[in-house]
Phi, psi and omega in degrees: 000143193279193168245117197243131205225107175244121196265143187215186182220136179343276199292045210202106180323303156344280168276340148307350165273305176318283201312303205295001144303307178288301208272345145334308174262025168038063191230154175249176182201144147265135197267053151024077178283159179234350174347286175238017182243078169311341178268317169293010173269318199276321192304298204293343173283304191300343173292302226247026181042041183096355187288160176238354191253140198246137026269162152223145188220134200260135169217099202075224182279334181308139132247135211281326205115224169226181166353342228205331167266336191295299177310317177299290173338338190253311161304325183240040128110348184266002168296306207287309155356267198294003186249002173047056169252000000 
């Protein structure tokens, strides 16, 4: 199974849709808060080629993007791949 890293924030519709997607596919994930930790906010924009808006989720080193590539990825047929289903 691969390794899967969602950087999120307390408050956010976003990555709560990204997680119930992952638990759907019975994958487990660590869930990175970026809430209140500014150096850990900046590793996570720098990882994530500069985006700042969470999630940004990661499976193994790829990075996938945020909510919205997650889902594209899953409509067209390529998660299940990367989640090695």
């Amino acid at each position: 199974m691969p390794r899967i890293e969602i950087y999120t924030t307390q408050i956010c519709p976003y990555c709560d849709r990204a997680k119930r997607l992952f638990k759907k596919k019975g994958v487990t994930w660590e869930e990175i808060d970026v809430s209140t930790d500014d150096g850990l906010r900046a590793f996570m924009t720098n990882r994530a080629s500069g985006k700042r808006t969470v999630p940004q989720i990661f499976i193994d080193d790829l990075h996938v993007g945020g909510c919205d590539e997650l889902y594209e990825l899953e409509h067209d047929g390529k998660l299940d791949r990367l989640l090695g289903l």
